[in-house]
C-alpha positions in Angstrom: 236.3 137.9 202.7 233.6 137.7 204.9 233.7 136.5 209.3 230.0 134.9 208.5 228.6 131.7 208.9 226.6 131.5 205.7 227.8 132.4 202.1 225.1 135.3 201.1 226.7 136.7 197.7 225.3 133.9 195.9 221.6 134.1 197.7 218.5 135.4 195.5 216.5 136.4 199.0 212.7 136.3 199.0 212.3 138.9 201.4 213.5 142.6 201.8 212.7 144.3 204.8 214.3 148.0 205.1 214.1 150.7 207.9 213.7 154.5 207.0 215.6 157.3 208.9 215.1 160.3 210.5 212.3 162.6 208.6 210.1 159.4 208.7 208.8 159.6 212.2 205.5 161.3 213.4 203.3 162.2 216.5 201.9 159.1 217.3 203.7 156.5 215.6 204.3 154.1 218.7 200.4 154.0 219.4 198.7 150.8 216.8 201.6 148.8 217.7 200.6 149.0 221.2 197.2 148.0 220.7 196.3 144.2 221.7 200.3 143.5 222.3 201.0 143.7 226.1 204.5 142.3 225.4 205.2 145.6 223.1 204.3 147.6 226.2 207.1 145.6 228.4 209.5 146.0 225.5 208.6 149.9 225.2 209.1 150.4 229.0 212.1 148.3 228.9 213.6 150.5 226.2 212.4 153.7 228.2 214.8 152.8 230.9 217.5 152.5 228.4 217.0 155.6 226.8 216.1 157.3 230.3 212.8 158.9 229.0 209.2 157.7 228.4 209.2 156.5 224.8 206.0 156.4 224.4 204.7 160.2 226.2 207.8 161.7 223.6 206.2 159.9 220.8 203.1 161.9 221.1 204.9 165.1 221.8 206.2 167.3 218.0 208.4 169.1 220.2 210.0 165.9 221.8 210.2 164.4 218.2 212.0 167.7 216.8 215.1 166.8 219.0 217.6 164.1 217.4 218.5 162.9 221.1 214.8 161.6 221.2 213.9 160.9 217.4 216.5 158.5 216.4 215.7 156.0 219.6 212.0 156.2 218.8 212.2 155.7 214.7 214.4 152.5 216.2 211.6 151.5 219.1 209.0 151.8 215.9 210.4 149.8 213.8 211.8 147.0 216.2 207.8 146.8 217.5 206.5 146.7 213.9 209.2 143.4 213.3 208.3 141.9 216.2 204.2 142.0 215.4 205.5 141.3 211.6 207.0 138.1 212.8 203.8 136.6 214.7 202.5 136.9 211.0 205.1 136.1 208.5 208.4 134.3 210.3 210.4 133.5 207.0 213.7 131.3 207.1 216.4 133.9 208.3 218.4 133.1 205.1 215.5 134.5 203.1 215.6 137.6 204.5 217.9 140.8 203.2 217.8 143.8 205.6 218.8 147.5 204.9 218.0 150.8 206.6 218.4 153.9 205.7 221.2 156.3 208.0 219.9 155.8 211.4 217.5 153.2 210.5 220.8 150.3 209.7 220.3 150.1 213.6 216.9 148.5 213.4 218.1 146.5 210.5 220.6 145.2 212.5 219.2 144.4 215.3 216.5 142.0 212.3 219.3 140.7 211.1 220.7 139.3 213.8 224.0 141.5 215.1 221.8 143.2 217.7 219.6 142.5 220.4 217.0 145.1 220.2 217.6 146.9 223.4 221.5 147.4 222.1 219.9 149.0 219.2 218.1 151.1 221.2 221.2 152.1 223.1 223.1 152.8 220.4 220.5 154.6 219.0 220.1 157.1 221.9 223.8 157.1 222.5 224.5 158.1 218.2 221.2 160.8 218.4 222.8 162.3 221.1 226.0 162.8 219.9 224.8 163.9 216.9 222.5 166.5 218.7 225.9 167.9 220.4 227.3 168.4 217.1 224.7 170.3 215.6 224.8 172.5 218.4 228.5 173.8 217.7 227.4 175.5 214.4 224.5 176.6 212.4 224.0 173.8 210.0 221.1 172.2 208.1 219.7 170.4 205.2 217.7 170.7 201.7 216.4 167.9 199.8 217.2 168.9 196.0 214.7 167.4 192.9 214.2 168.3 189.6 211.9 170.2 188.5 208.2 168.9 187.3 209.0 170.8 183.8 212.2 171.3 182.5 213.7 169.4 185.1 217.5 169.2 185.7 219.8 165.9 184.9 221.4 164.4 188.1 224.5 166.0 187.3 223.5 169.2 187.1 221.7 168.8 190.8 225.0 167.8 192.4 227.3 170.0 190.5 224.9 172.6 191.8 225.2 171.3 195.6 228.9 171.5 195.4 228.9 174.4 193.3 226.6 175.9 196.9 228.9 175.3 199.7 227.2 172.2 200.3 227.8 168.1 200.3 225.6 165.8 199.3 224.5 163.9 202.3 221.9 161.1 200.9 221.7 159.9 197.0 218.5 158.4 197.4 218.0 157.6 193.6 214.9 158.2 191.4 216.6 162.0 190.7 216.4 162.6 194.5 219.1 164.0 196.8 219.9 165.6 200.0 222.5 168.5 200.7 223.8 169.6 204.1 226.5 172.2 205.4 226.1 175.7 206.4 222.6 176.8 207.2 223.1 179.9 205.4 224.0 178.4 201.6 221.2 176.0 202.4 218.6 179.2 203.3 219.8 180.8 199.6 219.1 177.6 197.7 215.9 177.6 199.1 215.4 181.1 198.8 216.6 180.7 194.7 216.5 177.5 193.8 218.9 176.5 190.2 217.2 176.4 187.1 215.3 173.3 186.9 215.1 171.9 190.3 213.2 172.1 193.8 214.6 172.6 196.7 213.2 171.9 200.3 214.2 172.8 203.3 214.7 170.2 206.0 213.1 170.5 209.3 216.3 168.8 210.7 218.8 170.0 213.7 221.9 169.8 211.5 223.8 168.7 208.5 223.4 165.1 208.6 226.4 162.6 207.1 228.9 165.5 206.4 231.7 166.8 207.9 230.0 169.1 210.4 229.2 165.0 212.3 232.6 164.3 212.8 232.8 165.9 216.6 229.7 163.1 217.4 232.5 160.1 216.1 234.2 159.4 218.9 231.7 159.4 221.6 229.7 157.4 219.4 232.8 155.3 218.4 233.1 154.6 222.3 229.9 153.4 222.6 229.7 150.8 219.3 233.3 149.8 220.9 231.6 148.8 224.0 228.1 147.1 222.6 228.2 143.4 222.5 227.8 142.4 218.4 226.7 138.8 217.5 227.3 136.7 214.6 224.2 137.4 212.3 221.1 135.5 211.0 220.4 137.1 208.4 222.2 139.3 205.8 222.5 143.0 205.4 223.2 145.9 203.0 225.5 148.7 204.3 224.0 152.3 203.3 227.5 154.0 202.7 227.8 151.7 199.6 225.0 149.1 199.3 227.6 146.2 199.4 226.6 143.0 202.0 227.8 143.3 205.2 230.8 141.0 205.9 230.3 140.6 209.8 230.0 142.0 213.0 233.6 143.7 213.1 232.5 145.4 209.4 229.2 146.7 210.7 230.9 148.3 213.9 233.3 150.2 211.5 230.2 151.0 209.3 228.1 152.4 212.0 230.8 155.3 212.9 232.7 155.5 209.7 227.9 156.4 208.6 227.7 159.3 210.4 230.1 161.4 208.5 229.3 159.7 204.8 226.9 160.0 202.6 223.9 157.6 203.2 224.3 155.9 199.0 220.6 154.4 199.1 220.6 154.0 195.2 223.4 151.7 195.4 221.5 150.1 198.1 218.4 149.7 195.6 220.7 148.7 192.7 221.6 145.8 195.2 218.1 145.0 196.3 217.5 144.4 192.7 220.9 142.6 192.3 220.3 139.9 195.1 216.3 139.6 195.4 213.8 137.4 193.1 211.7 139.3 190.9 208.7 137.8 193.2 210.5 139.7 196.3 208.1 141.3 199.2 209.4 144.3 200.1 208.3 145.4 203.8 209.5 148.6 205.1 209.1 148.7 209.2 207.8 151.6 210.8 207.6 154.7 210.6 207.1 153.4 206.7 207.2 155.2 203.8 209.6 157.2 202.1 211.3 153.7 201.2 208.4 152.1 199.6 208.0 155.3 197.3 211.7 154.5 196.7 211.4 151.2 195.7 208.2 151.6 193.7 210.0 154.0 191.2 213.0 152.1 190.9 211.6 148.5 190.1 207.4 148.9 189.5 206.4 145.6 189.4 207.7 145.1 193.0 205.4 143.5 196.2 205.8 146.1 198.3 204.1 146.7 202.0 204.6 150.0 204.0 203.8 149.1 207.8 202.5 152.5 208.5 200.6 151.4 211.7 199.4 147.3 212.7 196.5 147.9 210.6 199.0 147.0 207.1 199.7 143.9 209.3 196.3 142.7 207.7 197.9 142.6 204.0 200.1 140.3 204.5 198.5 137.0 204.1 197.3 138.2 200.4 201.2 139.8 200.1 202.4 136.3 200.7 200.0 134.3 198.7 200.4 136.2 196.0 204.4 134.9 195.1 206.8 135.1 198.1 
């Protein structure tokens, strides 16, 4: 039961754009999708007074970019400036389009798909970093992205019996054998100290543990301020992170958003339903800061059209991209 105006479970959609998450972003990564756009620059310094610092400076500044308060609105400013120059190239019909980002990037998403205006998304963006910056501050948490090994390497299993096993919770299931853990800095500091047999484990440069229980003092502030954003009906439809199921409509994605910051961010489900609801002739665009998504999708289906919009530069693939199937 769905509160949408179109019928998508049925829809085969010719176009999958995602948005990555925090980890993504880099010094710089406003900069080529300023160049020759003097509307981008009046969106940017419309979104700088919602966010009440200069997006652009704290782009170019690592130590701005460390803090969650200021990432999470920029990785949204990034990828809501590489859609808009996307669109002056390729502007497919709405109902073509699925959308999906990954944790803080479903903001973006949403805003693509239609149950946003950007500069809500950049709100709620500010307003969710923030709170999650408050709650990593109340106790030493962090996070370790867990792999197996290149020889010998572990089963799946075996990784997130051994993340339990830890002290820890596995934050993001990102398939292709990859995971996240987060909870208490110090069991995170041993597994990366003596990582199990079979499997790597990295350290996170990240403020806290991410989509675990140490978020849930960052729900209610955040929960206030979805409450008070105005949601529209949407375009477009839209995988939910938390399970990869559609969207069903505004009132779902609200109780998404808050319900995300405390659950696990399921992007493998998300790909099995990429591959469940796209043509095999698919593009698959991942907005800026691109990357980690594309790799993603490349293991899980290699035959997949894919385009990683880095900087305005990958703009210029496009038109083959599009002749070539979509």
């Amino acid at each position: 039961m769905t509160d949408l105006p179109f019928d998508e479970s049925e829809t085969m959609y010719d176009y999958v754009i995602t948005v990555p998450g925090q980890g993504a972003h880099r010094p710089g990564m406003l900069d080529s999708w300023l160049t020759e756009a003097p509307s981008a620059q009046e969106l940017l310094d419309d979104w700088s007074e919602i966010t009440e610092f200069d997006l652009l400076a704290a782009s170019r500044d690592t130590v701005a970019l460390s803090d969650t308060a200021v990432a999470q609105p920029l990785i949204t400013a990034a990828a809501l400036l590489s859609l808009e120059r996307l669109r002056t190239r390729l502007d497919p019909p709405h109902s073509r389009v699925l959308y999906a980002g990954h944790s803080v990037g479903e903001l973006a998403a949403a805003a693509g798909a239609g149950y946003l205006t950007p500069a809500t998304a950049i709100a709620l963006a500010r307003a969710r970093g923030e709170a999650m910056s408050d709650a990593c501050a109340m106790a030493p948490t962090g996070m370790a992205a867990f792999m197996p090994s290149k020889r010998n390497g572990a089963p799946d299993e075996s990784i997130t019996d051994a993340i339990h096993a830890g002290g820890l919770s596995v934050a993001n299931w990102n398939g292709s054998h990859q995971f996240v853990a987060a909870g208490p800095l110090a069991a995170v500091e041993a597994f990366t100290a003596d990582p199990p047999p079979g499997m790597r484990v990295v350290r996170l440069e990240v403020a806290g543990a991410f989509h675990s229980s140490a978020m849930a003092p960052a729900r209610e502030s955040f929960a206030r301020a979805v409450a008070e954003a105005p949601f529209q009906t949407p375009d477009s439809a839209m995988l939910g992170n938390r399970d990869g199921a559609l969207v069903a409509g505004p009132g779902d994605l609200r109780q998404r958003l808050v319900t995300q910051l405390i659950s696990a961010v399921r992007w493998d489900l998300c790909a099995e339903s990429i591959v469940q609801h796209s043509s095999a002739e698919a593009l698959h665009i991942e907005l800026a800061p691109a990357g980690p998504l594309t790799k993603l999708a490349q293991r899980a289906r290699p035959e997949a059209r894919t385009l990683a919009l880095r900087a305005a530069e990958d703009l210029d693939r496009v038109p083959a991209l599009v002749g070539s199937g979509a």
